[in-house]
Backbone as numpy.savetxt, mean C-alpha at the origin, in Angstrom:
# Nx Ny Nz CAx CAy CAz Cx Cy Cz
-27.22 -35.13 36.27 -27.26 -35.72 34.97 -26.63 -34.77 33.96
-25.95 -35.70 33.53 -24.87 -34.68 32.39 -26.01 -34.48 31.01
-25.86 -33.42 30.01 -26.48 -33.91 29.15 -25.54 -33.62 28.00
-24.85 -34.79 26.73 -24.22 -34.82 26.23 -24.24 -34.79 24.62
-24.03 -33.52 24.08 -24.25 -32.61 22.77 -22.85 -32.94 21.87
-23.10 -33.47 21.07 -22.30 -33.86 19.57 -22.61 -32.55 18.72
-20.90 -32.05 19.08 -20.57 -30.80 18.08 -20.58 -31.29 16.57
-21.39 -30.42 15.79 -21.29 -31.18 14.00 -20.32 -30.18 13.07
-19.18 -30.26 12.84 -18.37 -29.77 12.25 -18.75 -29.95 10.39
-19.33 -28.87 9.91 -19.60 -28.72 8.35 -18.02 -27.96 7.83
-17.58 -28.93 6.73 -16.56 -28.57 5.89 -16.94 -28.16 4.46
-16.48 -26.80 4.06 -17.08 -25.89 3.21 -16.25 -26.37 2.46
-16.07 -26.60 1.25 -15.42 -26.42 0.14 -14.68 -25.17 -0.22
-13.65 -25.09 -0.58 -12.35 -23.98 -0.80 -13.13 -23.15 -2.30
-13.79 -21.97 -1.90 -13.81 -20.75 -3.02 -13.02 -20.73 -3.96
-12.80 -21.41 -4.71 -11.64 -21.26 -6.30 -11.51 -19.48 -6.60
-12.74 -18.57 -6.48 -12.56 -17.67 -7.27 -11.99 -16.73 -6.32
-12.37 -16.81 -4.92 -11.45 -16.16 -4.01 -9.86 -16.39 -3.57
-9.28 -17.72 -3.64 -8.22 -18.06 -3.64 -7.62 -17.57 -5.01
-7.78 -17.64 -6.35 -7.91 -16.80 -7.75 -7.56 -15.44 -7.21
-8.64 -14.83 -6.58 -8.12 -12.95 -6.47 -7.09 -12.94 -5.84
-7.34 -14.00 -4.42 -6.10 -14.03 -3.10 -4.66 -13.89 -3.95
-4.28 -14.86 -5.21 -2.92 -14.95 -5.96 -2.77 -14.08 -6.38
-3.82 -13.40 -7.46 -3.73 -12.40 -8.03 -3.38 -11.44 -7.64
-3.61 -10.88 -6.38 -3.29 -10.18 -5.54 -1.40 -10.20 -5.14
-1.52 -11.23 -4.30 -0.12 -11.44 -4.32 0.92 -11.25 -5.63
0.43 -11.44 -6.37 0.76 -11.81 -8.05 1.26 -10.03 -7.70
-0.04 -9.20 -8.05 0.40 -7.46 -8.17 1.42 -6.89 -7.69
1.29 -7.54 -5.96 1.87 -6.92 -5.35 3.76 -7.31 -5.49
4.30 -8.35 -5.95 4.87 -8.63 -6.63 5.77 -8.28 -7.59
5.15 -7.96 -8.50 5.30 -7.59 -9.26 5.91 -5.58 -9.38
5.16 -5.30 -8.27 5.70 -4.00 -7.56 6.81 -4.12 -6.81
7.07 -5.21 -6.32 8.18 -4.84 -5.61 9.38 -5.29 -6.32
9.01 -6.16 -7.00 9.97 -6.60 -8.27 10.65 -5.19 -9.12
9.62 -4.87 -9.50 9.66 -3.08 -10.14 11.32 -2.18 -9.12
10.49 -2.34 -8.22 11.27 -1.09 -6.89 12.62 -1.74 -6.74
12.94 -3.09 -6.62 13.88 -3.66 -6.82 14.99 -3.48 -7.36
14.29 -3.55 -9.24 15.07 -2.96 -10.23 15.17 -1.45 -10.28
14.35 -0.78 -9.95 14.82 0.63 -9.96 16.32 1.10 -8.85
15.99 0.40 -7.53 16.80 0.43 -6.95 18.60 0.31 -7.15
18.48 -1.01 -7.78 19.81 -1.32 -8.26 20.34 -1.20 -9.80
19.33 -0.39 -10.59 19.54 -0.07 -12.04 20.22 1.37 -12.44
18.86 2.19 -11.56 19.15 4.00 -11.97 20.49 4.48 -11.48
21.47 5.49 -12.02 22.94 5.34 -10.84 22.50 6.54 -9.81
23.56 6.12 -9.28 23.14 7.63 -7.76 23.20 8.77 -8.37
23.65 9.31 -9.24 23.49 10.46 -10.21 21.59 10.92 -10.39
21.19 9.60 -10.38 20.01 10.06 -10.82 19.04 9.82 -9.32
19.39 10.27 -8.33 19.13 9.83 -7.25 17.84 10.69 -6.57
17.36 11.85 -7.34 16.11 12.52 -7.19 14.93 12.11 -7.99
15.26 11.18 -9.13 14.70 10.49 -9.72 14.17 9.28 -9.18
15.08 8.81 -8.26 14.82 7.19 -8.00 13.81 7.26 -6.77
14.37 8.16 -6.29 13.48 8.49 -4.73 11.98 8.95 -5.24
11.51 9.51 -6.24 10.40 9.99 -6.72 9.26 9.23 -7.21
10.05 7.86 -8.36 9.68 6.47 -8.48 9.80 5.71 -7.22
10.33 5.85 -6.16 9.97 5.10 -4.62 8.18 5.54 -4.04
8.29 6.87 -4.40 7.33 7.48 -3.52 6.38 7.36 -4.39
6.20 7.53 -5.79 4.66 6.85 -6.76 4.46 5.49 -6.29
5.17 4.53 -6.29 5.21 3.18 -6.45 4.92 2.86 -4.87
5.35 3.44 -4.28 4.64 3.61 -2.71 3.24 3.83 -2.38
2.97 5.20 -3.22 1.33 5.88 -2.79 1.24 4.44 -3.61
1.05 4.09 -4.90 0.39 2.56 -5.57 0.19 1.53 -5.38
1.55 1.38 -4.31 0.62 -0.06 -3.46 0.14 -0.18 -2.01
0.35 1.60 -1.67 -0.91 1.63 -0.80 -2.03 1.95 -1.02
-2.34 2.68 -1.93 -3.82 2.66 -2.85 -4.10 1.33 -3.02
-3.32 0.55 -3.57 -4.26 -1.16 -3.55 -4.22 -1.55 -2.32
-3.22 -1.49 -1.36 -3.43 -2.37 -0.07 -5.00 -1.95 0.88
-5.06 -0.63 0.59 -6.40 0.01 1.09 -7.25 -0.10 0.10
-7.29 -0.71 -0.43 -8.70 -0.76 -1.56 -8.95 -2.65 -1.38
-7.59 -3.59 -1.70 -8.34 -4.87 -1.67 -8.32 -5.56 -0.30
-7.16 -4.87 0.53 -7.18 -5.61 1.57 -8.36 -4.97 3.07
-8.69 -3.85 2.73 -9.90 -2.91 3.39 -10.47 -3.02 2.71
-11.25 -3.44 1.70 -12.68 -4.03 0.77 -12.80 -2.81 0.65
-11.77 -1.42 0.73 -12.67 -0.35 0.58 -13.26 -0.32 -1.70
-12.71 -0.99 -2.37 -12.21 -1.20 -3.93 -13.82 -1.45 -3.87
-14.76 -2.35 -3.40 -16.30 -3.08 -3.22 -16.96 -1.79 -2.67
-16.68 -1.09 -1.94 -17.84 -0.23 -1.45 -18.04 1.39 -2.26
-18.87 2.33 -2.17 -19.29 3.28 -2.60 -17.86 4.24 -3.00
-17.35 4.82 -3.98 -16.51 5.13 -4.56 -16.27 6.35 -3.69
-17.54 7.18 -3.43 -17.09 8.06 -2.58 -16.55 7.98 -1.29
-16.59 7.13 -0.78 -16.01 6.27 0.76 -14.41 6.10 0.44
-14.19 5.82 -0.70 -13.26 5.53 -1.42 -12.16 6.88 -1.54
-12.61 7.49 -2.10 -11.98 8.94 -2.00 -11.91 9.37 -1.32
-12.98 9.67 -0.28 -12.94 9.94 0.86 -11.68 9.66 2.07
-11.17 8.69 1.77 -10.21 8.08 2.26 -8.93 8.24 1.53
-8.64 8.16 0.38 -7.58 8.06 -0.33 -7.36 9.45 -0.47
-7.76 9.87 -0.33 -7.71 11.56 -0.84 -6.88 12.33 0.06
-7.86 12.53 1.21 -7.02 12.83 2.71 -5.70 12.14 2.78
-5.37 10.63 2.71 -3.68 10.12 2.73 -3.12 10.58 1.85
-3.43 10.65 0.57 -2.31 11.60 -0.20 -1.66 12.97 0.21
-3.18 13.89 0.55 -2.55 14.96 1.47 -1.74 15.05 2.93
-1.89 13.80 3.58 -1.02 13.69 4.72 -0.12 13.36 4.10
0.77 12.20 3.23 1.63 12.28 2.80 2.64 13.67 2.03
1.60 14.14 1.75 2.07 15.23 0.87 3.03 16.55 1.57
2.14 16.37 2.78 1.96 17.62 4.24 3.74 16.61 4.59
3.53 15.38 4.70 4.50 15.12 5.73 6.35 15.22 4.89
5.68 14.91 3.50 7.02 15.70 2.66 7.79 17.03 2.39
6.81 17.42 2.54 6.73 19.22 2.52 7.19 19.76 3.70
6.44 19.26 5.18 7.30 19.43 5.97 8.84 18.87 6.32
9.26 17.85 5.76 10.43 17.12 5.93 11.32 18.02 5.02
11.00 18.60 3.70 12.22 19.33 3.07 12.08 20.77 3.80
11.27 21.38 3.99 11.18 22.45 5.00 11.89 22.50 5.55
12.14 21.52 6.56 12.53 21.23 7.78 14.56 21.09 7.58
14.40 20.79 6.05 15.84 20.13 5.97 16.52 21.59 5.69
15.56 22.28 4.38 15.76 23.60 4.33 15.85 24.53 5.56
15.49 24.71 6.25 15.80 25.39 7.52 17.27 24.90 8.05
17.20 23.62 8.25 18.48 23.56 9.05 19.90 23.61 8.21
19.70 23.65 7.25 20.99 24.10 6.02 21.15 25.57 6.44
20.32 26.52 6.59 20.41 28.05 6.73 21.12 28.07 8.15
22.32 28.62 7.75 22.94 29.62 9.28 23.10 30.68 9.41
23.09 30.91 10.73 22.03 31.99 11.12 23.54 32.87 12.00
24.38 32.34 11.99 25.37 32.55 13.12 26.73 32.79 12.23
């Protein structure tokens, strides 16, 4: 004997205020790359230590938001927060430092 169970499918109504942040969100992020865009094709190559510098703020900035709204870390204890953001700045920082190092060294001849 079979015994035969009617699945009940409940349809939630669509969160207005979460679909709201969801745009908003998109909206920011946007709006940043819109930014990087114009920097890109505005500043001239003359100013090309400049442009790369505004790449790399505007970079750490929308990975500071991507890790804050899209990791809910932005909702939880601030120190969790730092905790996290803090350390990536310094890996970033480490991984720049070593990259001109690195460039600096190989400009020097030795021969």
């Amino acid at each position: 004997m079979a015994h035969s169970q009617e699945t009940v499918v409940t349809v939630i109504p669509p969160d207005k205020a979460k679909i709201k942040k969801l745009w908003m969100t998109a909206l920011i992020m946007l709006v940043v790359t819109i930014l990087e865009f114009i920097v890109a094709f505005t500043i001239p190559h003359e100013y090309k230590d400049l442009r790369v510098w505004i790449f790399i703020t505007m970079t750490i900035v929308k990975a500071g938001y991507i890790v804050g709204e899209f990791m809910h870390l932005r909702y939880e204890v601030k120190v969790l927060f730092w905790s996290i953001l803090i350390p990536m700045i310094f890996v970033i920082w480490m991984l720049v430092a070593f990259i001109y190092e690195g460039l600096a060294i190989s400009s020097v001849r030795l021969f």
